[in-house]
C-alpha positions as CSV (number, residue, x, y, z in Angstrom):
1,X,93.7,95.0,81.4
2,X,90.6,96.3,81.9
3,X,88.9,95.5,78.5
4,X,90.8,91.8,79.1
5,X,88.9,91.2,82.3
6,X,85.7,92.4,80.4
7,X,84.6,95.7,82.9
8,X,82.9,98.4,82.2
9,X,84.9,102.0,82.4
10,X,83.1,102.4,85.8
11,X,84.1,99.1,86.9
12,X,87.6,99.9,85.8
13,X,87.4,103.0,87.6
14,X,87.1,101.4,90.4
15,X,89.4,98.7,90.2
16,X,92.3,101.5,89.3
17,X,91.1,103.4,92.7
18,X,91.5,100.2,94.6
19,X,95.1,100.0,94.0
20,X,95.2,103.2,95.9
21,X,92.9,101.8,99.1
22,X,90.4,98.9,99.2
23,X,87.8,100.6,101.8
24,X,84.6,101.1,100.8
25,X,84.4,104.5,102.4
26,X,87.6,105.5,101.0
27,X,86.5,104.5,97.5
28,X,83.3,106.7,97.7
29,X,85.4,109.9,98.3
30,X,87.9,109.4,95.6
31,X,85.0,108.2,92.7
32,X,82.5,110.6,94.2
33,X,80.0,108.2,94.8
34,X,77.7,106.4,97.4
35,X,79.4,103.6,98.9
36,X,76.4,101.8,98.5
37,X,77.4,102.5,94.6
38,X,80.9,101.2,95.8
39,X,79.5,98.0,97.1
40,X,77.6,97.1,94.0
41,X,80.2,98.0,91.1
42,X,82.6,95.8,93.6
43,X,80.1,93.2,93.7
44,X,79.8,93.3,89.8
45,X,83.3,92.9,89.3
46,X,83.6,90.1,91.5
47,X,80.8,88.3,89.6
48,X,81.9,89.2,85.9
49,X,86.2,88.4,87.0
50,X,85.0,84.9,89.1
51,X,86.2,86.0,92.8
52,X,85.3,86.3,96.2
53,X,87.9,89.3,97.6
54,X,90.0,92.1,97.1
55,X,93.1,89.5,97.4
56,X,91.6,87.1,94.7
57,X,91.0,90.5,92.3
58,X,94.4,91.6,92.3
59,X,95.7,88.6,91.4
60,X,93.2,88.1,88.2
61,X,94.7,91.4,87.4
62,X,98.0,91.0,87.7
63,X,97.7,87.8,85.7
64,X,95.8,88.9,83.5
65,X,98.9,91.8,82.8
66,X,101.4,89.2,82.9
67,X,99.7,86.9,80.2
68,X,99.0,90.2,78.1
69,X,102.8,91.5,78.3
70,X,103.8,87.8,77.5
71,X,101.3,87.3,74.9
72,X,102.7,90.8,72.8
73,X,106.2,89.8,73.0
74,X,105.5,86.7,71.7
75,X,104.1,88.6,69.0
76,X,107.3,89.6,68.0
77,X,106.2,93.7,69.5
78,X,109.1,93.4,72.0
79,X,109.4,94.3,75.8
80,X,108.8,98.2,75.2
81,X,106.0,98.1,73.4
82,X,104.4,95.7,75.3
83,X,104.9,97.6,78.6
84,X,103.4,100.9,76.9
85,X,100.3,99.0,75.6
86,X,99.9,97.1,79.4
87,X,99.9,100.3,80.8
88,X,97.5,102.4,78.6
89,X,95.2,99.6,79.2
């Protein structure tokens, strides 16, 4: 997912964490960085993904995991394999 929506590993790092809890403050601590750090990795992803919110990031990622799963079964890789790859993504 993450190399699908084009982030960096930090970027993804932070996306990952903010499944956990969305708040700035709360991001810092578990990433071990300034939340002004926080604010401008979030604002990166926003700009490189094409949202405006936590709400509207989500849901790029979850469609983005959707079309990916879909896309590998089509392949012909089957259900398993295409949950295995979505997750190690």
């Amino acid at each position: 997912m993450i190399r699908a929506l084009r982030l960096s590993a930090r970027e993804g790092e932070l996306l990952r964490a903010s499944f956990y809890d969305e708040r700035i403050d709360a991001l810092a601590a578990i990433l071990c960085l300034s939340p002004h750090t926080i604010r401008t990795y979030r604002d990166r992803v926003y700009r490189k993904v094409g949202v405006r919110s936590w709400a509207q990031l989500f849901a790029a990622a979850f469609a983005t995991c959707i079309t990916n799963h879909l896309a590998r079964i089509h392949e012909g890789r089957g259900a398993d394999s295409a949950l295995r790859t979505t997750n190690g993504d």
